[in-house]
N, C-alpha and C positions, 0 to 999 in steps of 0.2 A: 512486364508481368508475363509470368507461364501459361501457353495456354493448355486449359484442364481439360482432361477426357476424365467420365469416370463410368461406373460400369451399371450404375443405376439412373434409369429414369423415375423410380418415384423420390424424387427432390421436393421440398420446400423453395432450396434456395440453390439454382443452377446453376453458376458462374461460367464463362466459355476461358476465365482468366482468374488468374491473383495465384499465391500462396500453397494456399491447400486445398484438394479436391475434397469435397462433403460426399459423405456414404449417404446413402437411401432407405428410406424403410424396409426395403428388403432387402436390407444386407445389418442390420442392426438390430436383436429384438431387447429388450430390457425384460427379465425372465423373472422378476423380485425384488422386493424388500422396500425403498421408500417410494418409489417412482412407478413401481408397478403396482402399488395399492392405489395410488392416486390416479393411475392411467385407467385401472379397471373401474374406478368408482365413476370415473368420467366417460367410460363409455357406455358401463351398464346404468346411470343413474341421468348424469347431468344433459349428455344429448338429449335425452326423451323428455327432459324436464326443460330444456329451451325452448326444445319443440311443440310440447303442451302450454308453456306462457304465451311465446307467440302467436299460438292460435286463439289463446283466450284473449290478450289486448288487439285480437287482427290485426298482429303486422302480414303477416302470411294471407289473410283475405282482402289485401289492399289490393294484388294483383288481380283476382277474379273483378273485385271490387270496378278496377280499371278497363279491365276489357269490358265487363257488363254496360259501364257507363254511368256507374253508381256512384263516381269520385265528382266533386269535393264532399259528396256529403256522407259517403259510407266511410272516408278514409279515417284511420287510427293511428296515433303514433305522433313525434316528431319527423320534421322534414328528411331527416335521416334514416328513419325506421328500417328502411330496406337495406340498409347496409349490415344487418344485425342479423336481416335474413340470410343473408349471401353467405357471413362468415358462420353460421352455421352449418352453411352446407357444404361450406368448404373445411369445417371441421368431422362432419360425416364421412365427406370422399376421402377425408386420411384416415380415419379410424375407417378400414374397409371391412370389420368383422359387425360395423355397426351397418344395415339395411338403406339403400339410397332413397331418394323419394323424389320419384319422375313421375308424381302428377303435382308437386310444387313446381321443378322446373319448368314442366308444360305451361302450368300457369304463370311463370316468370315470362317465359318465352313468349307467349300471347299478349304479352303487355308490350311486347315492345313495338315500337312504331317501325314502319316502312325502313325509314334511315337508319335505323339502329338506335333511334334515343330511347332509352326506357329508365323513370322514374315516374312514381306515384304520387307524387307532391307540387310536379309544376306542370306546366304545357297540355294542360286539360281546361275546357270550357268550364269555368270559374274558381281555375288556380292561374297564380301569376306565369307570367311566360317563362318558355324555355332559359336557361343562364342569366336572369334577370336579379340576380342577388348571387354573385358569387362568391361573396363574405361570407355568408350565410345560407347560404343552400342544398351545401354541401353533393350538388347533383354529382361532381366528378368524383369526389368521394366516395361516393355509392357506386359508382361504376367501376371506381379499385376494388373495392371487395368482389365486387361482382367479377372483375378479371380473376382477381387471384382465387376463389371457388373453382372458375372453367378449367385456370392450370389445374390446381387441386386434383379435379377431376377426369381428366385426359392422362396426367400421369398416374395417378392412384387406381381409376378404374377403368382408365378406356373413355375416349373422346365421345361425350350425350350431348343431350339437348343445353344443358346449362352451359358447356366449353364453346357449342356453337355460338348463342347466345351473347358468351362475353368475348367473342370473337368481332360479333356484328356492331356491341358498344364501343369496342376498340376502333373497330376503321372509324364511326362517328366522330369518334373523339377528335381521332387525327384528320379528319375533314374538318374538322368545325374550328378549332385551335391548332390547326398547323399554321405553316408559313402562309401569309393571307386571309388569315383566319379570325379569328376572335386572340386579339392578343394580350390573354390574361390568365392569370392561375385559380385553380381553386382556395379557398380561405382555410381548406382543414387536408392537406398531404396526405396522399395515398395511393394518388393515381399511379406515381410515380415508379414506386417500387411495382405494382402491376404490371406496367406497360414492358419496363424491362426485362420480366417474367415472362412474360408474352411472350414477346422477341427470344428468350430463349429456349423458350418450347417450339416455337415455329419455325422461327430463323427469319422472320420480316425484320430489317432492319430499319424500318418505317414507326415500329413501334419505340423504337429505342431512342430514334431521333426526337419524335415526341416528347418522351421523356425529358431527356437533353435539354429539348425547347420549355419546358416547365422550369426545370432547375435554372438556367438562363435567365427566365423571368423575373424569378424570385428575388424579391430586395430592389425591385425596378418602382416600385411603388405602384404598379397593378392593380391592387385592390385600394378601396376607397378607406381612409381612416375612420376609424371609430373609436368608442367608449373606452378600448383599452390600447389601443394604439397600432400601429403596422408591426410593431413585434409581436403583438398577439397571435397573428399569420406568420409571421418571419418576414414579411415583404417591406420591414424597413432597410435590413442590408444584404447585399449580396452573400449567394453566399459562399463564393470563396473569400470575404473577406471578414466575414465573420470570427470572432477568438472565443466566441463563448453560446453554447442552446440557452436560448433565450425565449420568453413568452409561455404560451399553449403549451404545454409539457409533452402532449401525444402528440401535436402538430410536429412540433422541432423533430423529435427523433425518429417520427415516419418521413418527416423532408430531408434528415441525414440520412436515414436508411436509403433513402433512394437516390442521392446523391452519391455513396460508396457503389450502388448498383449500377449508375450512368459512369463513375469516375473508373470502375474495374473494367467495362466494358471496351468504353475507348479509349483505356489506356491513359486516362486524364490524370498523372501523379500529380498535378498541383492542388487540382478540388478533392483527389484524397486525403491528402495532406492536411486540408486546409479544414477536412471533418475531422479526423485525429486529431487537430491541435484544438478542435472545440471540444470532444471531446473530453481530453486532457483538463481543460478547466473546467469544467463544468463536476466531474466526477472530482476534484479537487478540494471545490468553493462549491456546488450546491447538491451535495447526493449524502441522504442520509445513510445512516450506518445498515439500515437494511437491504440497503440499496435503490433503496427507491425516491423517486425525485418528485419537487412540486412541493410549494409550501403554502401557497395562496391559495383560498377557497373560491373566492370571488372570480378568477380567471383562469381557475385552475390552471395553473403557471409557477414557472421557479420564480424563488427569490433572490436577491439581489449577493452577490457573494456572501455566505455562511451565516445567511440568514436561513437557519433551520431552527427553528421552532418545533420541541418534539409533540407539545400538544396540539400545535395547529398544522401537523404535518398531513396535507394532504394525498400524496403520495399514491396517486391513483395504479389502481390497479393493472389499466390500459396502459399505463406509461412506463408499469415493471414490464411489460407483453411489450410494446416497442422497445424497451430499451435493450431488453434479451435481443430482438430484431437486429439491432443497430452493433450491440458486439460482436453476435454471430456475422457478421457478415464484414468487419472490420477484423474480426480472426481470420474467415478465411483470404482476405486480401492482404494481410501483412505473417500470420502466421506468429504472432505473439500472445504470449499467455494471458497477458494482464488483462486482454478482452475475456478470456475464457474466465478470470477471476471473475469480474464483475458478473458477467451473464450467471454464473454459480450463487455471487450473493444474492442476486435479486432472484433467480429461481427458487432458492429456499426459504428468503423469507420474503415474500412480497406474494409473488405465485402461488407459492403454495398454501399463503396464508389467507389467502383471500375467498378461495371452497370452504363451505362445513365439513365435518368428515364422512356426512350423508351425501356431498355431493349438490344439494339442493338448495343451498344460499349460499350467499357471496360476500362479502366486503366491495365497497365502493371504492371510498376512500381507504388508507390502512396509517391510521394516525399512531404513533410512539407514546402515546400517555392520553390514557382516557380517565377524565377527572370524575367522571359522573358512571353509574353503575347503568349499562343501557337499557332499553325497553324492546322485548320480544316484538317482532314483529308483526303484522298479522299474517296468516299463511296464506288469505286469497287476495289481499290487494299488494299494488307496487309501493314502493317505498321513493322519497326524495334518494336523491343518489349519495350527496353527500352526507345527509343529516339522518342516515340510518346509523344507530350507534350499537348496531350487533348485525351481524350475516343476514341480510333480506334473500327473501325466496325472487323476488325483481323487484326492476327498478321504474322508474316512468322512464329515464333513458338508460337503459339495459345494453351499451355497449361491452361491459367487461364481462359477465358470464360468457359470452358468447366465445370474446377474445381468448379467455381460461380454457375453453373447452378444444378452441382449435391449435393451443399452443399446447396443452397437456397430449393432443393426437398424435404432434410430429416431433413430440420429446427426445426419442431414439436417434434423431437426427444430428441434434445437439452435441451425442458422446465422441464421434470420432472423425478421424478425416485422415488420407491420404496423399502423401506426394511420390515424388521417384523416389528415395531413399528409403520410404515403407509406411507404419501404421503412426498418428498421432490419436492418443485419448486424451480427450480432455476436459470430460466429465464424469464420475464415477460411481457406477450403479450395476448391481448382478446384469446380466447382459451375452447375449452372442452375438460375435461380427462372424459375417462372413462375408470376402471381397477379395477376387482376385484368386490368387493363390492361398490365400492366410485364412484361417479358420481358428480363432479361440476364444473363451471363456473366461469373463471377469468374475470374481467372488469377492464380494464384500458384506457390511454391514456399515457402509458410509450415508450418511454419514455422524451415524452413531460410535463407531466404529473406524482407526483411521486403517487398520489394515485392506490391503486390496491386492489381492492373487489373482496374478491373469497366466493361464494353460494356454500351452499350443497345441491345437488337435491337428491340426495344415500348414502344412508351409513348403515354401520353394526350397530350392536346394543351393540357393545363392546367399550369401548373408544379402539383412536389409536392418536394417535401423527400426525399434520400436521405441518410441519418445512420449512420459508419460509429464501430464503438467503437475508442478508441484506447486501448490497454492500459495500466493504472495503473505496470507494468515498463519503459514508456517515459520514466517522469518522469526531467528531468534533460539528457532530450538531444532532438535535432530529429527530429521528424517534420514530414513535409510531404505536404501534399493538393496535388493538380494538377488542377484543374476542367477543361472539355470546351473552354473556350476559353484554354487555354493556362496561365491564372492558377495561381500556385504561392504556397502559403501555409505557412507552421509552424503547426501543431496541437500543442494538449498534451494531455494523458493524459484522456480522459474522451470526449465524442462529438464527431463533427469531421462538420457540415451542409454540404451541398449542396442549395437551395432555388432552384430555374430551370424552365423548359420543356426539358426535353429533347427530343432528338432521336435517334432510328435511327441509329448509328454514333455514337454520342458514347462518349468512353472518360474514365475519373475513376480516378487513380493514387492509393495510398496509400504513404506509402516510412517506414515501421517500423522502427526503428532497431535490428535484430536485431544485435545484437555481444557477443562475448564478455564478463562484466565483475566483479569482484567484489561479493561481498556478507557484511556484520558481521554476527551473531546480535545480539540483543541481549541486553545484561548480565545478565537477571534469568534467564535461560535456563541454568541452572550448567554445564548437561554440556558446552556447547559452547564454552563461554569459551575465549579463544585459539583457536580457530580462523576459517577462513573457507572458503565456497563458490561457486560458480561459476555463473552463469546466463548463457544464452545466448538472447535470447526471451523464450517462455514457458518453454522446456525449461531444468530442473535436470538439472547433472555431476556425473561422479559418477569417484572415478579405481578403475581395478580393476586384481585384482594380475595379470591377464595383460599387461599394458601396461609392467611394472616387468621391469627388468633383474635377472639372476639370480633368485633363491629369495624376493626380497624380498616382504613384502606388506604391503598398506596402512597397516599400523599403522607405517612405518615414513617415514611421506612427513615432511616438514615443507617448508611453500613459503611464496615467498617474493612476497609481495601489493604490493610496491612495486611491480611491475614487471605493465603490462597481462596478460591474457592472450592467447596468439595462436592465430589460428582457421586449422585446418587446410581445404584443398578437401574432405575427405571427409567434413568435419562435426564432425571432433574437434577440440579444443583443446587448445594444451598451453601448461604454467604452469613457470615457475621452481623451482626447489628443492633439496631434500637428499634422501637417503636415509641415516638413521641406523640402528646396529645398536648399542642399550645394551647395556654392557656387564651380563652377571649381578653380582646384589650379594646379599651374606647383607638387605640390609635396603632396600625400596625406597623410601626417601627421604633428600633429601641439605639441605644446609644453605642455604637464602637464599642465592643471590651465587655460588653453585659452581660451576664451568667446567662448563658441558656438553659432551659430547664432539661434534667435529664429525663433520658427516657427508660425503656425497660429493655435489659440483654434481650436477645432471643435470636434464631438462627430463623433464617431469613430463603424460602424454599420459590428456588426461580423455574421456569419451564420455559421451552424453545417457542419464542415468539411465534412461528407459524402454527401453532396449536391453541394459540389464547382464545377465549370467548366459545369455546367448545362445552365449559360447564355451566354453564347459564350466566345471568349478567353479572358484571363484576368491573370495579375498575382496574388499570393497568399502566405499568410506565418501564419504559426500558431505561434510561437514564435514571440512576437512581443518587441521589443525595448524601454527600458522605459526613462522616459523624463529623473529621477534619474539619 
């Protein structure tokens, strides 16, 4: 692998290796349209609204809490609570137009003991001991978040109390579970990617080895079996020998993510490898069409090859936020699109679907077919996590608001990246880069819209390559690139170059063939047989019952896929079809070949799944039932 310089220290994700160098928040601003409404909602709205939950269930007064000497009996929260704190704060330190708050860190900081251990939940005169439940304790865990906040922090605003902080958890760690140490991993991944974060802010390469020695362990059988098994943790197989993410959905792809972050580092193509070839199945056999993964409630866990179930699609929120994690960082190590695909579908419909448009409630889970019309929440108490069946204001474990808020801060991140040969985009939203020598201007309305005009206001005087990704959802139809001198070409689905000397005022067209169209499940997929769905873009449709004439609701659609779909001006679409009302029967099944009863024509009005449950309750299904 190459190694990366690049000209920004405020990173997310800092690689010293791989593919392509990642721009910085200050070299990327996103200036409009879908991403900049969502960025501004989430900073003028949802930080101060995480911030006001947590103060009201006291995760935030568990530290005072701690120092005073009021725990176990003042504490609030699950055993993980504080990790909920951390990514808060480390979605603050990226949003930096959003206000710090160093008398929370202060009070983090006073919690922490002599050694550097600092959690709220153990190691206190009547909580259980320090690493006494690493299945479930999730202490390492908390001290990931708590790392990745310090980086957050040191590059975004300048090195505080909180950086120093997750500096002193760090050395702990690596005292406690190094070589001679405590030889075992946490039950829920996270430290991992941290530790290598660290190490590249700092330059200890003590932190990285650590790391290393985590991944190493894992699949060793380390942790103690329980209720759902060592694949729950991943610590039933190693994991370079792994073919498939399996168990805990946020587990696996925070233990890949930081396995690509140990495997770029040292150079390890085999445990690279060995995460692309999991990934590969996994997004093959268990990822639904929105991109989002987990089908099982009970363990919140994938299912077993193409077991997707669109009503019982659990499809956590957290595990659209690591899986974004897990391709970003498998793009920049290999420099292929089909990551930047994925991370595209699940950002617009998983991410984005999971805020209100106020900002102020969330999705848990983001299930494909909601059979029952939900029940408004109430606005001052939490909600079960899974079994809120509309946008809760919180939750009793409230890890995804938090996640939405610090992955919506470093979004600009996401659009572009750098090699020697010049700029890659590869996500598409109005936008100014500036890096290096190159200075220009994206224009779109993507992705409503598939046109995308990028200006060059700077540039060298040498040619260099600008290489834009053309979405894998385009295969099948024309796209076309328009170069600075007129020239118009068709592209197909993969990266589409432009290699010349440019010039100040030169403009380069992309035209994306965004149109409504249908889409088959495939066969091995049970639940869905006989139906089909609707993509427009990247965005998945979705039909909901306030859209349906009288009392009808979804379960009642049956359409008919002969016939294109037509795209309305306000972004909705609408499809051919019936509405059926079966008749009741003592017995519900009928004989091979039996008349079924018709139903009523009518046109059938779909809207972009990441918007549904915005007009109050309603049910909804994205696979839709064909008349066929």
């Amino acid at each position: 692998m190459k190694e990366n310089t690049t000209g920004s220290s405020v990173l997310p994700v800092a690689p010293t290796r791989g593919r392509l160098r990642p721009l910085g928040l200050d070299e990327v601003r996103i200036t409009g349209g879908f991403w900049a409404r969502r960025r501004h909602v989430n900073a003028t709205a949802t930080l101060d609204h995480c911030r006001d939950w947590e103060e009201r269930v006291g995760w935030t007064g568990n530290f005072k809490a701690a120092v005073e000497g009021r725990i176990p009996h003042d504490r609030r929260g699950r055993e993980f609570a504080d990790s909920d704190v951390y990514k808060l704060l480390e979605a603050i330190a990226w949003e930096r137009a959003h206000p710090a708050d160093p008398a929370l860190e202060e009070a983090i900081a006073a919690a922490q003991e002599p050694d550097g251990y600092l959690n709220t939940a153990y190691g206190r005169p009547g909580q259980q001991p320090r690493y006494s439940d690493l299945e479930w304790g999730h202490e390492l865990y908390c001290y990931g978040h708590l790392i990745q906040a310090g980086v957050a922090q040191a590059r975004a605003r300048g090195e505080a109390e909180l950086a120093k902080t997750a500096r002193r958890a760090a050395d702990h760690v690596c005292a406690m579970f190094g070589e001679g140490g405590i030889e075992s991993v946490c039950g829920h991944p996270v430290i991992e990617t941290a530790l290598v974060e660290l190490a590249r802010l700092t330059g200890e390469q003590r932190y990285l080895g650590q790391a290393a020695l985590f991944i190493a362990r894992r699949g060793q059988g380390a942790l103690a079996d329980g209720e759902f098994g060592r694949a729950y943790y991943q610590d039933d197989i190693p994991v370079r020998d792994a073919t498939v993410l399996r168990g805990h959905v946020v587990r696996a792809l925070y233990l890949a993510s930081g396995a690509v972050d140990v495997a770029v580092e040292t150079g390890d193509a085999e445990l690279l490898a060995a995460v692309v070839r999991q990934w590969e199945t996994t997004v093959a056999r268990r990822t639904y069409l929105t991109g989002g993964m987990g089908s099982h409630h009970r363990d919140e866990s994938f299912g077993d090859d193409f077991v997707l179930p669109p009503d019982r699609a659990y499809s956590e929120t957290c595990a659209g936020v690591a899986s974004v994690m897990l391709s970003w960082r498998l793009l920049l190590a290999t420099g292929e699109p089909r990551f930047a695909d994925l991370a595209e579908r699940t950002l617009f419909n998983v991410i984005a679907a999971s805020p209100s448009e106020d900002g102020r409630s969330f999705f848990y889970a983001n299930t494909l077919h909601r059979r029952r019309r939900g029940t408004v929440p109430a606005p001052d108490t939490d909600s079960p996590r899974a079994e809120s069946s509309l946008r809760a204001p919180w939750f009793a474990v409230s890890c995804c608001p938090t996640n939405v808020a610090r992955t919506l801060a470093v979004l600009p991140a996401y659009l572009a990246t750098t090699d020697d040969s010049g700029l890659q985009l590869h996500q598409y939203a109005d936008a100014e880069i500036t890096t290096g020598g190159v200075a220009l201007r994206i224009d779109t309305d993507y992705p409503y819209d598939g046109r995308v005009t990028i200006r060059i206001d700077r540039t060298p005087a040498h040619p260099w390559t600008l290489s834009l990704r053309v979405p894998a959802w385009a295969e099948g139809t024309q796209t076309w690139l328009t170069a600075p001198d007129a020239t118009r070409e068709t592209v197909g689905p993969g990266t589409a170059e432009i290699t010349r000397v440019f010039r100040p005022g030169d403009e380069i067209v992309l035209e994306l063939p965004v149109r409504a169209h249908w889409l088959a499940p495939d066969p091995r997929v049970d639940a869905i047989r006989g139906t089909a769905a609707v993509q427009r873009g990247p965005l998945v449709y979705c039909a909901e019952s306030v859209d349906l004439p009288g009392d009808h609701e979804v379960d009642a659609i049956r359409v008919d896929r002969s016939a294109a779909p037509e795209e309305g001006e306000d972004g909705s679409v609408t499809v051919g079809g019936e509405l059926t009302t079966p008749p009741d029967t003592p017995w519900p099944y009928r004989p091979q070949g039996s008349t079924r009863p018709a139903g009523d024509p009518t046109r059938i009005v779909l809207v972009p799944y990441h918007s549904w449950a915005n007009r109050g309750p309603s049910t909804m299904r994205v696979w839709l039932p064909t008349r066929d």
